[in-house]
Every structure is written in C-alpha cells, then in structure tokens.
N, CA, C and O atoms as CSV, one atom per row, in Angstrom:
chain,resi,resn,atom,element,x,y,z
A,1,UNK,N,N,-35.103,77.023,-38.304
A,1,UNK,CA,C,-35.300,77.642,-37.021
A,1,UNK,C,C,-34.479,76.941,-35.943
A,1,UNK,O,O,-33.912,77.509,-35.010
A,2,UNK,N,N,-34.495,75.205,-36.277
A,2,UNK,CA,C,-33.644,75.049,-34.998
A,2,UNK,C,C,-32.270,74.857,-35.237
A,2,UNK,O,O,-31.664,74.337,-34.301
A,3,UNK,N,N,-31.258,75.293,-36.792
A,3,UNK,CA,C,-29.871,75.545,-36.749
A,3,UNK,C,C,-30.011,76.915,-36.132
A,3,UNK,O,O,-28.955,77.095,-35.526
A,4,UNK,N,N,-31.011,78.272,-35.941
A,4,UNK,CA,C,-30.203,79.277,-35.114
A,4,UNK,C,C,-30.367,78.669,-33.960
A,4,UNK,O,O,-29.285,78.275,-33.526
A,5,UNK,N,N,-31.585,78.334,-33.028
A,5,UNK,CA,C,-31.333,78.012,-32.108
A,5,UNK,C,C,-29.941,77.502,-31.376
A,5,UNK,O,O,-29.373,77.985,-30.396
A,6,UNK,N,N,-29.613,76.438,-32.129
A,6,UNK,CA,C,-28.728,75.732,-31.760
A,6,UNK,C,C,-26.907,77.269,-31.917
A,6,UNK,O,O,-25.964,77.574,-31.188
A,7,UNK,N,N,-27.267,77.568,-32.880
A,7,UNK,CA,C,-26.310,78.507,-32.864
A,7,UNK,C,C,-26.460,79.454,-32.010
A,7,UNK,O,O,-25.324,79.800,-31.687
A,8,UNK,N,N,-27.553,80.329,-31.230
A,8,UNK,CA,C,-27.549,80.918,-30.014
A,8,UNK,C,C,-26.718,80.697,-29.162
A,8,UNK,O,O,-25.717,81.242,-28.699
A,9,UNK,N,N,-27.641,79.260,-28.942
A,9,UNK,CA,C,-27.084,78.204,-27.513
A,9,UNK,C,C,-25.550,77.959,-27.359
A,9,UNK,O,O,-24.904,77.717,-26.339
A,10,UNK,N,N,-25.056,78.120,-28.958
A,10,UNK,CA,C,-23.208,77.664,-28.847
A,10,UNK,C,C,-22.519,79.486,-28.849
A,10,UNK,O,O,-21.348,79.434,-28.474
A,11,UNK,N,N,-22.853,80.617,-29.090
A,11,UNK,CA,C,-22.223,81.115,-28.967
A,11,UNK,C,C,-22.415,81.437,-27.514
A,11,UNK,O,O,-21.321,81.576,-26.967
A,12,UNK,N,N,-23.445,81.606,-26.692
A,12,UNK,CA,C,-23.677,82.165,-25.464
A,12,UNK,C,C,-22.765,81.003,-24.232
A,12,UNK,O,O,-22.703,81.371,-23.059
A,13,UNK,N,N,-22.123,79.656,-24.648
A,13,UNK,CA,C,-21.357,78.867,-23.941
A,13,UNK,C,C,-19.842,79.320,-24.432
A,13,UNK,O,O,-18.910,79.002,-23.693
A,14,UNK,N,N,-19.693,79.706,-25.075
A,14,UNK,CA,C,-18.533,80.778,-25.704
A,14,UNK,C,C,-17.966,81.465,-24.942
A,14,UNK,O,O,-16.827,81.390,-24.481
A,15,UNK,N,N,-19.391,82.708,-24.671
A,15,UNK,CA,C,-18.958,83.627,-23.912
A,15,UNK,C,C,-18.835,83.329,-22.705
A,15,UNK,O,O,-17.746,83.709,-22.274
A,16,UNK,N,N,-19.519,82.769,-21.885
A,16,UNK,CA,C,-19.492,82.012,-20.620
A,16,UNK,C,C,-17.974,82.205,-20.528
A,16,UNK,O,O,-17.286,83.093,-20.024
A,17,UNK,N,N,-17.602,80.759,-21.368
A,17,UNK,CA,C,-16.246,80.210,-21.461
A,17,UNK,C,C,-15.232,81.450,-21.387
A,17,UNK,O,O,-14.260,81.411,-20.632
A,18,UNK,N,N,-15.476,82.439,-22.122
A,18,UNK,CA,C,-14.360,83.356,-22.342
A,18,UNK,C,C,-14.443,84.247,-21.334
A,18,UNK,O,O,-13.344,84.501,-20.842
A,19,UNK,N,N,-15.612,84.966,-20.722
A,19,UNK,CA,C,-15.679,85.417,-19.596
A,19,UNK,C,C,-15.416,84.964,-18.461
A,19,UNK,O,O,-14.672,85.701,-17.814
A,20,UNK,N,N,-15.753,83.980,-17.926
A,20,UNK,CA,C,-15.130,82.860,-16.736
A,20,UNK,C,C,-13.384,82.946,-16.656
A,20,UNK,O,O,-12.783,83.076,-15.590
A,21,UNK,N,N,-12.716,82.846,-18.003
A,21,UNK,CA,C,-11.806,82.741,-18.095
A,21,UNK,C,C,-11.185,84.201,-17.926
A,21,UNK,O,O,-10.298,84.128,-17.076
A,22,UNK,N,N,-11.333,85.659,-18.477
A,22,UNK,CA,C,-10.996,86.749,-18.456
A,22,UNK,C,C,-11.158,87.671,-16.837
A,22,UNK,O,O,-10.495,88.589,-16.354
A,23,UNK,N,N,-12.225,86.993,-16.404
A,23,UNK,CA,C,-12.374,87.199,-14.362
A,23,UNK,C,C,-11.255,86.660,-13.726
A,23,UNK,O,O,-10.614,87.130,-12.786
A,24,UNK,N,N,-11.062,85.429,-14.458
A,24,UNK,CA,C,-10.338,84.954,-13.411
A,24,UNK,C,C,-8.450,85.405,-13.309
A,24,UNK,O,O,-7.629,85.309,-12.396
A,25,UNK,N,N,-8.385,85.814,-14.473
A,25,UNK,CA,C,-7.309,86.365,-14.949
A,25,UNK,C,C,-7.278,87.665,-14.276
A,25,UNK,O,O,-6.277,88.378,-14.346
A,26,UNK,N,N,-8.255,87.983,-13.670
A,26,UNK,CA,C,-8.032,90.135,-13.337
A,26,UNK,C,C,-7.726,89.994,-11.761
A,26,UNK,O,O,-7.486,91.124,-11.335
A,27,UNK,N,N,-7.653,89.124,-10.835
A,27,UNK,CA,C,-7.140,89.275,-9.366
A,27,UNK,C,C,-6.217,89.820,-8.940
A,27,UNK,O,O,-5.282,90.039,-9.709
A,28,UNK,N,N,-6.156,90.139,-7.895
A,28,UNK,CA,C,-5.397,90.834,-7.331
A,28,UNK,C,C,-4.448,90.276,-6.118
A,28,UNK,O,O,-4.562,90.063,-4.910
A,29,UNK,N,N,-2.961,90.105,-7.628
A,29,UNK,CA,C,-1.784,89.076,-7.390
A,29,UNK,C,C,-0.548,89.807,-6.740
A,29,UNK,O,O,0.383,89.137,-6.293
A,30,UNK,N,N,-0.540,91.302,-6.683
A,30,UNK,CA,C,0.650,92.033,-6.323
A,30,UNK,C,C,1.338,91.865,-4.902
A,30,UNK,O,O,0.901,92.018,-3.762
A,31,UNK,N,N,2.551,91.503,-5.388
A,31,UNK,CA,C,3.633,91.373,-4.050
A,31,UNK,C,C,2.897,89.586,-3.580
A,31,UNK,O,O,2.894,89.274,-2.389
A,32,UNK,N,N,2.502,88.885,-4.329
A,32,UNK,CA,C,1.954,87.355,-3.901
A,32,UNK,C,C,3.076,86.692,-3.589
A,32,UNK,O,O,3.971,86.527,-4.417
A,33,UNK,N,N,3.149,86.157,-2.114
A,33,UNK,CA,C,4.142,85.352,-1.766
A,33,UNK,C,C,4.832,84.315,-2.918
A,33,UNK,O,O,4.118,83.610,-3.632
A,34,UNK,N,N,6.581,84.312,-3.023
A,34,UNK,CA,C,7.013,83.496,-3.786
A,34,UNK,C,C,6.997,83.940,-5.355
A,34,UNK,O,O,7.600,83.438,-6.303
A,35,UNK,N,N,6.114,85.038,-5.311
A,35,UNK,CA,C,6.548,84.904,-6.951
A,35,UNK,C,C,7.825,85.742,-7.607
A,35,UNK,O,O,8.193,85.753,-8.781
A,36,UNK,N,N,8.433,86.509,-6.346
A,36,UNK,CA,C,10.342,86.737,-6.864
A,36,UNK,C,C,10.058,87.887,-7.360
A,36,UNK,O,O,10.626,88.383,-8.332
A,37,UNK,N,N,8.958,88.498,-6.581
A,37,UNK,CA,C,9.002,90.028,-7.396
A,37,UNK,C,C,8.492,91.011,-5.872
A,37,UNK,O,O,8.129,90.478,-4.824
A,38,UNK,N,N,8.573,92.308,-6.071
A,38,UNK,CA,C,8.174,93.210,-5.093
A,38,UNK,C,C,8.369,92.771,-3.563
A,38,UNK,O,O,8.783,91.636,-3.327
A,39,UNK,N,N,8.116,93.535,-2.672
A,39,UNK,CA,C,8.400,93.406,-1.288
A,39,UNK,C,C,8.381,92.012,-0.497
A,39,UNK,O,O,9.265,91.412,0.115
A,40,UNK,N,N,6.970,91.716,-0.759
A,40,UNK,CA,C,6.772,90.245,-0.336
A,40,UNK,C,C,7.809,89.228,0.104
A,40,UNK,O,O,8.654,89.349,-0.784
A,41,UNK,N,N,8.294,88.212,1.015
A,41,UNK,CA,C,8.959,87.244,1.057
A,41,UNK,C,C,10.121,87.530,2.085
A,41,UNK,O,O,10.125,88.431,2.924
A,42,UNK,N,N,10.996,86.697,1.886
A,42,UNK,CA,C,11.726,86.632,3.064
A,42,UNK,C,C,13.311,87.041,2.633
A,42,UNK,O,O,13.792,86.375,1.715
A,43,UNK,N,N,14.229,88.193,3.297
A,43,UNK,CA,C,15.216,88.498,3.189
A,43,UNK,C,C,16.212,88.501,4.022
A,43,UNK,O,O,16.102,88.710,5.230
A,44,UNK,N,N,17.580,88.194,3.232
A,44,UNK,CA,C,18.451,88.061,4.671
A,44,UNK,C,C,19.810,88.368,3.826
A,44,UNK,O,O,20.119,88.187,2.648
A,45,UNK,N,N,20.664,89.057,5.256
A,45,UNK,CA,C,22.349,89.637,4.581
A,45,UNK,C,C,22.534,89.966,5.573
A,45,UNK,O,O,21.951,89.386,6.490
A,46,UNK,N,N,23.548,91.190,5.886
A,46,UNK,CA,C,24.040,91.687,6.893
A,46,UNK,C,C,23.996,93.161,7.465
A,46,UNK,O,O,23.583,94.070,6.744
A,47,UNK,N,N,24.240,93.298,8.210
A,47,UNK,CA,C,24.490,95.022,9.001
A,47,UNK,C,C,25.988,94.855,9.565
A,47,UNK,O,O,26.085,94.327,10.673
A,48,UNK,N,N,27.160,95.253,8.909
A,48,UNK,CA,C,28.053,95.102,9.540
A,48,UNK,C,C,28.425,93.730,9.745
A,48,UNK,O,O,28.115,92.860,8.931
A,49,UNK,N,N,29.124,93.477,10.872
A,49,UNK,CA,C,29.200,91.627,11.095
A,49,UNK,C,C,27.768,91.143,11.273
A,49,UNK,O,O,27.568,89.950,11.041
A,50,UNK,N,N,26.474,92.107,11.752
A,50,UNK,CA,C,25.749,91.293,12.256
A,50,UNK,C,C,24.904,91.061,10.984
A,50,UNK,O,O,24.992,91.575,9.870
A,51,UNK,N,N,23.771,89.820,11.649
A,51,UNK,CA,C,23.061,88.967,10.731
A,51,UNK,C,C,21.772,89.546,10.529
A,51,UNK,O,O,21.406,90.204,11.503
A,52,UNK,N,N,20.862,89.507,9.453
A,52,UNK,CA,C,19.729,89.870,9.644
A,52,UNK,C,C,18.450,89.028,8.478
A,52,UNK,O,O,18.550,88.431,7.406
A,53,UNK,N,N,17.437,89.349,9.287
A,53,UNK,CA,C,16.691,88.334,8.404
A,53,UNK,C,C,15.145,89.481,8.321
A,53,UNK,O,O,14.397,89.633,9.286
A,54,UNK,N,N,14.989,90.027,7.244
A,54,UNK,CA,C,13.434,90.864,7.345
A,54,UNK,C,C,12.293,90.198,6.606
A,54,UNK,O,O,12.282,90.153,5.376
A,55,UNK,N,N,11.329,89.678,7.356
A,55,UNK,CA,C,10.064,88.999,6.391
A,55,UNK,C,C,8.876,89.816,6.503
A,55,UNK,O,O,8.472,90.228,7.590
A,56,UNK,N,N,8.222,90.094,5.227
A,56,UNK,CA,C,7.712,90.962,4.317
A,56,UNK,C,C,6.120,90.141,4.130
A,56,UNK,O,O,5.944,89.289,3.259
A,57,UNK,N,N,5.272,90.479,4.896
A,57,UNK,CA,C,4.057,89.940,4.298
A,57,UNK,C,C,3.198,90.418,3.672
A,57,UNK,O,O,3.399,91.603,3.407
A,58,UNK,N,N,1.790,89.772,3.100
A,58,UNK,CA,C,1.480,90.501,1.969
A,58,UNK,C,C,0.406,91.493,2.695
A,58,UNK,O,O,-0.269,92.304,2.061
A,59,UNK,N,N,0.339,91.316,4.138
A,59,UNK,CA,C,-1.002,92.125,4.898
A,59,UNK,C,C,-0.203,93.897,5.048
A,59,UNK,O,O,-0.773,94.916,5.438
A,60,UNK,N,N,0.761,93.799,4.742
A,60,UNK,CA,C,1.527,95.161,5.532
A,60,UNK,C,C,2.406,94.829,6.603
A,60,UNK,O,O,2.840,95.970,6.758
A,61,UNK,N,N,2.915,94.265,7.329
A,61,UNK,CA,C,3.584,93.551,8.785
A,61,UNK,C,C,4.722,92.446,7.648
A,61,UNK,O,O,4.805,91.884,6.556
A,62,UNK,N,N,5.595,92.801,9.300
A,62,UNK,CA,C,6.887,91.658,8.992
A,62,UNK,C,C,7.370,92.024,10.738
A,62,UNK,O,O,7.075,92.600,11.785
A,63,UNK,N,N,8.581,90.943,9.835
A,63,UNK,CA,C,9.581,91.319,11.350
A,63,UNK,C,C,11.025,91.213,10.898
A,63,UNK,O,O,11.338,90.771,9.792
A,64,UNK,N,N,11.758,91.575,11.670
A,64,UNK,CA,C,12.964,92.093,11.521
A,64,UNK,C,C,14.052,90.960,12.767
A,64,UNK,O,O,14.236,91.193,13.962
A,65,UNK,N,N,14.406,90.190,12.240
A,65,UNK,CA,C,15.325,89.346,13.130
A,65,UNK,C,C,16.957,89.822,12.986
A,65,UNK,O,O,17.571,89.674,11.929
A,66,UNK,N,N,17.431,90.285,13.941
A,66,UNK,CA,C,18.745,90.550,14.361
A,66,UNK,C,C,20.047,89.401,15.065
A,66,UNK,O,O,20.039,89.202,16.279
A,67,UNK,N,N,20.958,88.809,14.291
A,67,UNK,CA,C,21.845,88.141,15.296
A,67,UNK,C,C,23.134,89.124,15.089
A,67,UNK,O,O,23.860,89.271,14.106
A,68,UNK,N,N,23.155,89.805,16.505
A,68,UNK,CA,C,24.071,90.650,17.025
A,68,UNK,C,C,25.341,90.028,17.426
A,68,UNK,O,O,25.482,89.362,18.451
A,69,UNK,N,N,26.327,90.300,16.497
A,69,UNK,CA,C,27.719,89.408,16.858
A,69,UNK,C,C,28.603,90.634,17.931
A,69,UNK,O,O,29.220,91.470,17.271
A,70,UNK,N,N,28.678,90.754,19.105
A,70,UNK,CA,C,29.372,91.544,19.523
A,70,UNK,C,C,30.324,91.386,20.573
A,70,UNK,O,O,31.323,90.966,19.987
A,71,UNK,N,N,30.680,91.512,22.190
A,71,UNK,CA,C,31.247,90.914,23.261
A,71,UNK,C,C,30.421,89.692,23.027
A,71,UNK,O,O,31.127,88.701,23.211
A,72,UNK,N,N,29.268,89.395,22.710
A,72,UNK,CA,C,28.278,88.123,22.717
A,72,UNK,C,C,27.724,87.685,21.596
A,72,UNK,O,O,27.674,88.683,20.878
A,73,UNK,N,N,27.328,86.884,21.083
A,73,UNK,CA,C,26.126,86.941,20.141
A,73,UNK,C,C,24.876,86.459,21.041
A,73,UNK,O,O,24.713,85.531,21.834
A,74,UNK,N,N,23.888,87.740,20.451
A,74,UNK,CA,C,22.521,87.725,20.708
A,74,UNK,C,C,21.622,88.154,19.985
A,74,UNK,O,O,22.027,88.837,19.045
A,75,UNK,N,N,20.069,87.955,20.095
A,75,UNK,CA,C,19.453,88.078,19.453
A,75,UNK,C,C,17.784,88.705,19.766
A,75,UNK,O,O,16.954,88.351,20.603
A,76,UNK,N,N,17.734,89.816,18.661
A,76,UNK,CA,C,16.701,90.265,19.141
A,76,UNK,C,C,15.676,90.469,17.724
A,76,UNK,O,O,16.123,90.911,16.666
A,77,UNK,N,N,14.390,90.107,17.899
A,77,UNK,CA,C,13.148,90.189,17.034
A,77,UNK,C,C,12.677,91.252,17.127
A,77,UNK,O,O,12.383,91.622,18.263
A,78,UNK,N,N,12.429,92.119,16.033
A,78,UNK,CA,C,11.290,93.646,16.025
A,78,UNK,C,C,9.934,93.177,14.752
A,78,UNK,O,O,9.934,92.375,13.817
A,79,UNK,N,N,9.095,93.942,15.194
A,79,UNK,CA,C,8.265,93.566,14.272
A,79,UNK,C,C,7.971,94.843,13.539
A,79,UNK,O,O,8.597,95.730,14.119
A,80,UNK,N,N,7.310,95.327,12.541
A,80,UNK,CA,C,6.827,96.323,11.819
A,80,UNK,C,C,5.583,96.784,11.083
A,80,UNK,O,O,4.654,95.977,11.108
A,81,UNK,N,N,5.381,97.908,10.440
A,81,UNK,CA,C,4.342,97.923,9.555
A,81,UNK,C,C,4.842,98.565,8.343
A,81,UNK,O,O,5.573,99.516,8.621
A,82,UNK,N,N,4.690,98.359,7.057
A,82,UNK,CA,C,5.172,98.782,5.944
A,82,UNK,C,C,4.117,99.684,5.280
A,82,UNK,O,O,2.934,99.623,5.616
A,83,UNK,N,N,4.574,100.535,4.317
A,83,UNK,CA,C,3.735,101.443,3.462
A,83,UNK,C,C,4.716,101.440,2.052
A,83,UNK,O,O,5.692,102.189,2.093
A,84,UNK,N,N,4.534,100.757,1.001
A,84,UNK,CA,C,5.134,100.782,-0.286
A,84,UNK,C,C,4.575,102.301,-0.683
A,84,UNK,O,O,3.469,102.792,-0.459
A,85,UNK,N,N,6.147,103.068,-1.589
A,85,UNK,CA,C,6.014,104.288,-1.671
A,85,UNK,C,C,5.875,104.221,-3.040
A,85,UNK,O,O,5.191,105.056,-3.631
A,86,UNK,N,N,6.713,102.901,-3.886
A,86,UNK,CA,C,6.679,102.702,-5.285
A,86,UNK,C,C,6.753,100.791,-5.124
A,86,UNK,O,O,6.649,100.051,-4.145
A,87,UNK,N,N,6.948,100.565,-6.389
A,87,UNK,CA,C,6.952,98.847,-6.560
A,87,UNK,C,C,8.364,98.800,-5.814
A,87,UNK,O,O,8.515,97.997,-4.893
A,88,UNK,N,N,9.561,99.787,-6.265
A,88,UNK,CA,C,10.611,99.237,-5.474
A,88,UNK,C,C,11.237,99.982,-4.225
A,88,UNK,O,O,12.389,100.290,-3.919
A,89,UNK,N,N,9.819,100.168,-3.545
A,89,UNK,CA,C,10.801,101.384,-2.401
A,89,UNK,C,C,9.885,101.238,-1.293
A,89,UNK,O,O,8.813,100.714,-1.596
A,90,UNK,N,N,10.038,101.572,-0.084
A,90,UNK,CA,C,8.863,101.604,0.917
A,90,UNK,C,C,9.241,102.601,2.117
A,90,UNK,O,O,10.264,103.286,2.089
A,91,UNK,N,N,8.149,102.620,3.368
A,91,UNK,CA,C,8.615,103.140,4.616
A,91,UNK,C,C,8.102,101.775,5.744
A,91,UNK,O,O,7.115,101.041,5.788
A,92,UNK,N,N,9.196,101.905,6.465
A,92,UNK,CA,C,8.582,100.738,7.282
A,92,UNK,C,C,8.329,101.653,8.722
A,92,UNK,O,O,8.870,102.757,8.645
A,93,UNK,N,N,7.724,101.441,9.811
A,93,UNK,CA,C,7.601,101.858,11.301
A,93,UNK,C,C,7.681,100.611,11.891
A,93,UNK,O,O,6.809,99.747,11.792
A,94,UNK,N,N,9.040,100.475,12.696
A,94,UNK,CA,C,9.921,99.348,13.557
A,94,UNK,C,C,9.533,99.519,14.625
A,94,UNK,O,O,9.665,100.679,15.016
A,95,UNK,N,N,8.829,98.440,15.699
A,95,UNK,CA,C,8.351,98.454,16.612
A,95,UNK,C,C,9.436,97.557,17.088
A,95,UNK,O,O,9.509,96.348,16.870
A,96,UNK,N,N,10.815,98.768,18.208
A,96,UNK,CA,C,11.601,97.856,18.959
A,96,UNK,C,C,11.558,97.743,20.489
A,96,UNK,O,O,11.541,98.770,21.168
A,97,UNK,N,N,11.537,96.240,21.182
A,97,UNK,CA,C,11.336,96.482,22.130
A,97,UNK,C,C,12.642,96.289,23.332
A,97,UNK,O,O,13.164,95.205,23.593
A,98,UNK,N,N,13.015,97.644,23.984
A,98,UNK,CA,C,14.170,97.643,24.855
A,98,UNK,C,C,14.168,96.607,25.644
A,98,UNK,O,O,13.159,95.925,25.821
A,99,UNK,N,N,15.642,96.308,26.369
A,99,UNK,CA,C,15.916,95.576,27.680
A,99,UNK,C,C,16.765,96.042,27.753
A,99,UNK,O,O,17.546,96.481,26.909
A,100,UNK,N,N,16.759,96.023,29.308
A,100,UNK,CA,C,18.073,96.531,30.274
A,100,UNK,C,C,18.884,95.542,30.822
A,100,UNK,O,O,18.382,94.419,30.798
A,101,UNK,N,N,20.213,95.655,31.406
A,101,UNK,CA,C,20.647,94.852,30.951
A,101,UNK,C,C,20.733,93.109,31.927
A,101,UNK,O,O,21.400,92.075,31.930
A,102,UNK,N,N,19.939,93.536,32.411
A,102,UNK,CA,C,19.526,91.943,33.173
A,102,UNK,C,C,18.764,91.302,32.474
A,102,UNK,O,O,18.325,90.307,33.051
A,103,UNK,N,N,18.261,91.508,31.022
A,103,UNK,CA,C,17.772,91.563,30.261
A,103,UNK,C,C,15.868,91.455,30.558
A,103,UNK,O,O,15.080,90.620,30.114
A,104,UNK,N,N,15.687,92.284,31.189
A,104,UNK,CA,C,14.395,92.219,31.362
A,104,UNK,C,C,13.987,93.369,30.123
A,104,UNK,O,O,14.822,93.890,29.383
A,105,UNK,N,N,12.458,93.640,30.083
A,105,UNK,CA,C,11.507,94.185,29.298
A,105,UNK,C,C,11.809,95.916,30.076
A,105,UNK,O,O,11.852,96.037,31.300
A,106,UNK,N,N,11.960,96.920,29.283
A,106,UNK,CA,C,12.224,98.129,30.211
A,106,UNK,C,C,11.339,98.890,28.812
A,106,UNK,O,O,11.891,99.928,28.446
A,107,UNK,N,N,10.107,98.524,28.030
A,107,UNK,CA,C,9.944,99.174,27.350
A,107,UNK,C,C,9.553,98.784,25.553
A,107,UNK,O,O,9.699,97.702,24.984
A,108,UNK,N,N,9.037,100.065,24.997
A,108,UNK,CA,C,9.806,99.669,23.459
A,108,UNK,C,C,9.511,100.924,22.830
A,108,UNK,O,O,8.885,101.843,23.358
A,109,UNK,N,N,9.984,100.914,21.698
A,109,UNK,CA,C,10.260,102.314,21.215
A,109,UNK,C,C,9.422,102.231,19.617
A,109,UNK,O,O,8.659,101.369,19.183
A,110,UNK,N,N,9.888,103.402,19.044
A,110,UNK,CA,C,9.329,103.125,17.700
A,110,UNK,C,C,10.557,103.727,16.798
A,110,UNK,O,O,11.299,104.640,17.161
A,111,UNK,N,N,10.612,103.139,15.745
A,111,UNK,CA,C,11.696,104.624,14.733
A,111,UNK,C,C,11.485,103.980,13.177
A,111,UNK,O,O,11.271,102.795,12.923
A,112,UNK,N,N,11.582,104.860,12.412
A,112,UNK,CA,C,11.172,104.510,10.445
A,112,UNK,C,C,12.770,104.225,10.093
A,112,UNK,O,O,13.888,104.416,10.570
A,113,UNK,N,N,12.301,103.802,9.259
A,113,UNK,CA,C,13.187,102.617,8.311
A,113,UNK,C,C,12.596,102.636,7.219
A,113,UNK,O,O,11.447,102.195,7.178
A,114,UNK,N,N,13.351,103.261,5.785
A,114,UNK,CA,C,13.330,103.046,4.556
A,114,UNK,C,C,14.056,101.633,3.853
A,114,UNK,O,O,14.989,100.983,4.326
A,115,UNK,N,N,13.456,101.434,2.819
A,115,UNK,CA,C,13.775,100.373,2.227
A,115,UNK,C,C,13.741,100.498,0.500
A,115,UNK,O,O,12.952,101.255,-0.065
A,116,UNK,N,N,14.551,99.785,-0.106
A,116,UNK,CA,C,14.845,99.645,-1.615
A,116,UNK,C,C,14.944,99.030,-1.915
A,116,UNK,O,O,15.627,98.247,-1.255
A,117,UNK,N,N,14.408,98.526,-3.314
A,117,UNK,CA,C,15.090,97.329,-3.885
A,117,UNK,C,C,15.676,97.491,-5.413
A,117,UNK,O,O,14.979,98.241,-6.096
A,118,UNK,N,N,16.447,97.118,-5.864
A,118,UNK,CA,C,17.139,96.538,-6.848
A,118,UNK,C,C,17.131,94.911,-7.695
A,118,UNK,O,O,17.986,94.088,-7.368
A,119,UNK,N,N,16.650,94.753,-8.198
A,119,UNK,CA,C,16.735,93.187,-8.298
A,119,UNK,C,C,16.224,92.541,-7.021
A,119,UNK,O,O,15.229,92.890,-6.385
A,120,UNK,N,N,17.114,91.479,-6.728
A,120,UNK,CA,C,17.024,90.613,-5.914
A,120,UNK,C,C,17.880,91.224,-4.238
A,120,UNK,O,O,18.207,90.566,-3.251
A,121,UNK,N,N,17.975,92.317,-4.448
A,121,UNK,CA,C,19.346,93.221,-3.451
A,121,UNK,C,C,18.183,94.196,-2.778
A,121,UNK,O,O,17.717,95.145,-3.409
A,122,UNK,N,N,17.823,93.908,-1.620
A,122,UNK,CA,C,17.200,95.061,-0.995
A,122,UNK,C,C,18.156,95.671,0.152
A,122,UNK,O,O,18.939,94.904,0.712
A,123,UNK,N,N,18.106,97.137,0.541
A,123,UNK,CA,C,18.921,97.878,1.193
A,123,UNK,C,C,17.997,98.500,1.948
A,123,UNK,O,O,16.966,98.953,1.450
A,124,UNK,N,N,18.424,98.622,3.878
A,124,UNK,CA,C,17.586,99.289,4.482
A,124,UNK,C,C,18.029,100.229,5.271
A,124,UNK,O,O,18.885,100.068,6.141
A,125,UNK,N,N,17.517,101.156,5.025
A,125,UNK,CA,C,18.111,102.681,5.045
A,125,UNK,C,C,17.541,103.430,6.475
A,125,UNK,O,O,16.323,103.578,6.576
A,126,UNK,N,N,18.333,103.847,7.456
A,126,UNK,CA,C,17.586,104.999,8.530
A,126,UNK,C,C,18.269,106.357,7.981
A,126,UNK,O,O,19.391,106.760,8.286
A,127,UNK,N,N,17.642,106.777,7.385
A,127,UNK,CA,C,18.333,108.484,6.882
A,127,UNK,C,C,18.815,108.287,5.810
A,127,UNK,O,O,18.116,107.661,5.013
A,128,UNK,N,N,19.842,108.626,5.481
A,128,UNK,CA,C,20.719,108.561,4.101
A,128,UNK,C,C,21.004,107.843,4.413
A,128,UNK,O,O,21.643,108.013,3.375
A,129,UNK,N,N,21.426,106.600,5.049
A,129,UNK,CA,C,22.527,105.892,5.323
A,129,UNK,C,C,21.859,104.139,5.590
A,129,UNK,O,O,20.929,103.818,6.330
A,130,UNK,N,N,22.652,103.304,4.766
A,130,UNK,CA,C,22.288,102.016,4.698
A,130,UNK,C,C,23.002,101.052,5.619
A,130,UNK,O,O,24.215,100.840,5.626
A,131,UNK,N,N,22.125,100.520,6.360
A,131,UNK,CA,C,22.393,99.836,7.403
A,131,UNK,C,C,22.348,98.616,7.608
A,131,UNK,O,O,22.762,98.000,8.590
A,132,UNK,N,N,21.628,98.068,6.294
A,132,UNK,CA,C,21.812,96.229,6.109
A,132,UNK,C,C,21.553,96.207,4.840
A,132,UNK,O,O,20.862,97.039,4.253
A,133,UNK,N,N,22.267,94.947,4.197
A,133,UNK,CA,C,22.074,94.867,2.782
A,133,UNK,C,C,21.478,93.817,3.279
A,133,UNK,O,O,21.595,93.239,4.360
A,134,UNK,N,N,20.364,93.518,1.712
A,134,UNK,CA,C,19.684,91.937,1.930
A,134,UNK,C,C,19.634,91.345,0.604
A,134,UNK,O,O,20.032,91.968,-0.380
A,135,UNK,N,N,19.114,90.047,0.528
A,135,UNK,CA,C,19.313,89.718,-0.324
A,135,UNK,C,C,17.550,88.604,-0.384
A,135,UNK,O,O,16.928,88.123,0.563
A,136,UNK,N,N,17.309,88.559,-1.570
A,136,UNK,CA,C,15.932,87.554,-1.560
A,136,UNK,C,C,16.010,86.228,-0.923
A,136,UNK,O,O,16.948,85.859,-1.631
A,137,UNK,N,N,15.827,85.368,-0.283
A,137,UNK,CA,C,15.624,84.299,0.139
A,137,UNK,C,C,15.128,82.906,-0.741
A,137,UNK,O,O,14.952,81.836,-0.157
C-alpha cells in the first residue's frame, strides 16, 4: 500500500513539473523587442539624401525621426500608431506636426503610411510609391 502511495505522490510532481513547464512556454512573445523578427525595434536608411530613423514598439506607437539634408539640415520627429495587416506588412497613421517658417508650431496634420518588410529591409510606402528604405538596427 505504501509503494502506490509513494508512486501517486511521484507521478502527480511529474505533472506539476511538466505543466509548470508547458504554461510557461505558451506566452505571448510576438514582435518582442530584440528578437530580429516582425515590426518591433528600431530602423534606419534613407528617403532620398535624407536620413531616417522609425522605432516600432510593441504597444502599437513609434516615431518617425527625419534628418532633412536640404538648403539646411534639419530635423523633425513624428510620432504614430500602427495596425499590422500581416507578420510582414502594416498601416501606420503619422501624426505630423507643421511649422511655419519662423519655425513656430502652426499646427499638425495626419496622413497613412504603409509599410513592408522583407528580411531585415523594411520599405515605407505613401501610395504605390516608396519613400524610405530601412534597414533593422
């Protein structure tokens, strides 16, 4: 009687063991900062001469850093909200905010921005047409 006992007692620390272990395995890891996959993380390449840097967080939001090489270089920050359409594609809504040219605040606007990825190569698209290549960080 007390080898089953004892055999109860060892398979039910078993399952424990194997269940503890199979929970912890089922979270919810998608687009997890750093792990070199999906939207997540930080990107940077160009638009033309100019510079750009888009960071991708895992809440939905980023921002969009611009260094504008032109009569000047300058620089302007937009921020966003994303909606993934597939693992490698999305819509973003760009929250940009105008200045005039004394450079005060005259405003801000809104406009969508598609996005793709390829590998490590993301491309961000207004219409058909690609307007910065990036690259993973």
């Amino acid at each position: 009687m007390k080898k089953k006992s004892i055999f109860w007692s060892m398979l039910t620390v078993i399952m424990v063991a194997i269940m503890s272990i199979s929970f912890s395995a089922c979270g919810d890891d998608d687009d997890a900062p750093g792990d070199g996959t999906g939207v997540v993380g930080v990107w940077e390449g160009k638009s033309g001469p100019d510079n750009v840097v888009a960071t991708f967080k895992s809440n939905g939001t980023g921002t969009l850093d611009w260094t504008i090489h032109d009569d000047a270089t300058y620089y302007e920050s937009e921020t966003f909200t994303y909606v993934k359409d597939s693992e490698t594609s999305g819509t973003m809504v760009v929250n940009e905010h105008d200045y005039d040219s004394n450079g005060r605040s005259s405003g801000s606007s809104t406009y969508i921005m598609k996005y793709s990825i390829s590998g490590n190569v993301m491309n961000l698209m207004e219409g058909n047409y690609t307007i910065a290549t990036l690259n993973r960080k």
